[in-house]
N, C-alpha and C positions, 0 to 999 in steps of 0.2 A: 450577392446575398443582401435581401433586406436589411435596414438598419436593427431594427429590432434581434432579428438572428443575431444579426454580426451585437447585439450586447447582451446576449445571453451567451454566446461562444466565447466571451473575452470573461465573464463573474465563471465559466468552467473553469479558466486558467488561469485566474486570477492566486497570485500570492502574496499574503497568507491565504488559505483557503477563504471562498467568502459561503457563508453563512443564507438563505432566503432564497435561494435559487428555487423556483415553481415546477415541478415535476410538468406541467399542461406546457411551462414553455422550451423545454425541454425536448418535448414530442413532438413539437412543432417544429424545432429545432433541424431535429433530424429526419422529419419529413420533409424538410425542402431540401435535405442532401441527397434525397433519393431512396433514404432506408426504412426498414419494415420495423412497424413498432405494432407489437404483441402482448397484448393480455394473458398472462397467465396466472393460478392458480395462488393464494396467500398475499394477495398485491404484490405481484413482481411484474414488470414492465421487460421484454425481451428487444432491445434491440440489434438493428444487425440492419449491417451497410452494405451497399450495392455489389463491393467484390467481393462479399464474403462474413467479413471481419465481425462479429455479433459479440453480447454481453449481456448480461441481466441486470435488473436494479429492482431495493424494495422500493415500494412508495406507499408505505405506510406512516410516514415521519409525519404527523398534520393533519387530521384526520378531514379539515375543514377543508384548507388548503395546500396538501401535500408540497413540502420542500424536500430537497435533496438532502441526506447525512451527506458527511466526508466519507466513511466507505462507495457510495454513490456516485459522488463528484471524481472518486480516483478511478475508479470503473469505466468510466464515461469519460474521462480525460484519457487512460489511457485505450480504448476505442475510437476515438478522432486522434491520437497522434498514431495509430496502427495506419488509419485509412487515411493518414496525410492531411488532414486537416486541422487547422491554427487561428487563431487571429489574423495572423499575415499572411494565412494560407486559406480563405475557406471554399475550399472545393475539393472534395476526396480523390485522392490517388490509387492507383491504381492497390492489387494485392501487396500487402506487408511480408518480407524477405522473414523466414523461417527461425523462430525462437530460438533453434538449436546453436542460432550462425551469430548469438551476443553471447558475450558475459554475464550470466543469470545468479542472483543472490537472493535466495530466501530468508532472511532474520525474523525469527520464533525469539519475541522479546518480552521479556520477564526482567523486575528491579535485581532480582539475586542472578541471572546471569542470561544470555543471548546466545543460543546454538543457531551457527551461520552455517549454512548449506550454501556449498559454492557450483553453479553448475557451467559446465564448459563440454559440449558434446557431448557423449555417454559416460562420463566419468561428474561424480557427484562426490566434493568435498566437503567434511563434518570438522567444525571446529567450534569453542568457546568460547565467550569473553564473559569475564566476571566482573563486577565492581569490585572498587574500594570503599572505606570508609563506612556508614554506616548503611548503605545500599549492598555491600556486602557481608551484613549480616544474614540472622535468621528470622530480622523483623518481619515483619507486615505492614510496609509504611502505608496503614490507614488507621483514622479512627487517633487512639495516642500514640500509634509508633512512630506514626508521623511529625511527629514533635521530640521536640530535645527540652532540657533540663529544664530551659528560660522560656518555657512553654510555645517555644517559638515551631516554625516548621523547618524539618533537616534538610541541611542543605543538597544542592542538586549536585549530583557526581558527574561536573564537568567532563572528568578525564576517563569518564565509563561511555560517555554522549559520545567525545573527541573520537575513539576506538570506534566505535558504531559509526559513526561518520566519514571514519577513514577505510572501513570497508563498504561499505558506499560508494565510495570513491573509486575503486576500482571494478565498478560494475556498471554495466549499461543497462539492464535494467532490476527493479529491487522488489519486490513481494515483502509486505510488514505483518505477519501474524499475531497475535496476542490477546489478551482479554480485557480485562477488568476497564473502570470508567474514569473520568477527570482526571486528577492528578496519578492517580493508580493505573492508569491503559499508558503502559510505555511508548507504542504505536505514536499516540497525545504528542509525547514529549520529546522523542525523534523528531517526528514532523514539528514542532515549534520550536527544536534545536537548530532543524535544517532551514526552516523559513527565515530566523535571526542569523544566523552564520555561514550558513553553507546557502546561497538561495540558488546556485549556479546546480547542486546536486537533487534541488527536490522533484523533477522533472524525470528526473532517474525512478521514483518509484511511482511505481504500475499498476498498484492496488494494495489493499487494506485487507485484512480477513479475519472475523473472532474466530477465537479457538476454545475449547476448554483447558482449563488450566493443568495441563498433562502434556507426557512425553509425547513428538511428533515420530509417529510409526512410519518405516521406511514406504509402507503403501501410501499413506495419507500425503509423504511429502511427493510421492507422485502422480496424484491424482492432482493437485493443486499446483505442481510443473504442466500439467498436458493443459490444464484451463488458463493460463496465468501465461506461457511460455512455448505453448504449442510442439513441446518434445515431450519422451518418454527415455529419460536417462534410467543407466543400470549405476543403481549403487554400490559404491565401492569403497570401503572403507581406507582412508589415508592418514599421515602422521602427522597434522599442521605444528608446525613450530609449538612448541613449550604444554601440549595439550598429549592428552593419551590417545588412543586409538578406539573408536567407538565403533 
């Protein structure tokens, strides 16, 4: 691989996320792996690698000079570790071993609480984690809720990150849903928990996805299993530890 490739493949996997990455070298990118990159419709860019493995991305970010978001860069990071390729690896492998055959964890993350969908084969696990503290209020940490008394900004609920992070942990690969922006897009603050403390688990997650800020419908979480994990689990509702049955 060209020098140039091989440093645009190292700013993809770069941790913490990096920031500037050029949509043009990019395409380049994966033009010299072999794969097909596609114009389609509202600036999305389609790519897909020689056994198969494909993805989309917007590239609208920059209208002058399109760069990559962080939903872009996980998209794309996890399409070269599908098809085998790395920094230390760059040359695509063959077909990627069937989504159904990991550990799959979708976290739908919201400050007031995280519904974790656990999937393992055809059986699709529903459970909660809530905050403490003032994250598990009925605030809206934006704007003044975000603030405490001493006009300062509320503190972050370590032990709400810790819990998130320890289900993480037992997953091989992780889907982060969510919404809102900066301090407010939980998504944000997972990955800048997991880049400071866990950096061995950021690797684990496989994509980014906004959502509206609403209940995830048992259809919607499987439509986003079949793009993200390549199965089509039946949901099943179970009892996790200290949570009710949904």
């Amino acid at each position: 691989m060209k020098r140039h490739h091989l440093r645009t493949l190292q700013a993809l996997y770069a941790h913490p996320l990096q920031h500037g990455v050029r949509v043009a070298k990019v395409e380049a990118l994966f033009r010299s792996l072999g794969a097909t990159v596609t114009e389609l419709s509202d600036r999305r860019l389609r790519l897909q690698m020689p056994a198969g493995q494909e993805t989309w991305i917007h590239t609208s970010c920059g209208l002058r000079q399109p760069d990559l978001d962080a939903e872009a860069v996980m998209r794309i990071r996890h399409l070269l570790q599908e098809a085998g390729v790395s920094p230390e690896h760059p040359e695509a492998d063959g077909p990627a071993p069937r989504g159904d055959q990991s550990r799959r964890l979708i976290l739908h993350l919201d400050h007031r609480h995280t519904d974790v969908f656990r999937l393992e084969g055809e059986e699709v696990e529903h459970a909660v984690l809530k905050p403490h503290g003032i994250w598990g209020t009925d605030q809206n940490l934006s704007h003044r809720h975000d603030r405490d008394q001493a006009g300062q900004r509320a503190p972050v609920d370590h032990d709400y990150l810790a819990r998130i992070a320890a289900a993480i942990a037992e997953a091989d690969v992780v889907l982060l849903l969510g919404h809102g922006r900066g301090a407010n897009d939980m998504r944000q603050l997972v990955l800048h928990d997991l880049e400071t403390h866990h950096r061995e688990l950021v690797d684990r997650i496989v994509g980014i996805e906004t959502l509206d800020d609403g209940g995830l419908s048992p259809e919607a979480l499987l439509a986003i299993a079949r793009e993200y994990f390549g199965n089509l689990p039946h949901r099943r509702p179970v009892i996790a530890a200290g949570q009710a049955v949904t």
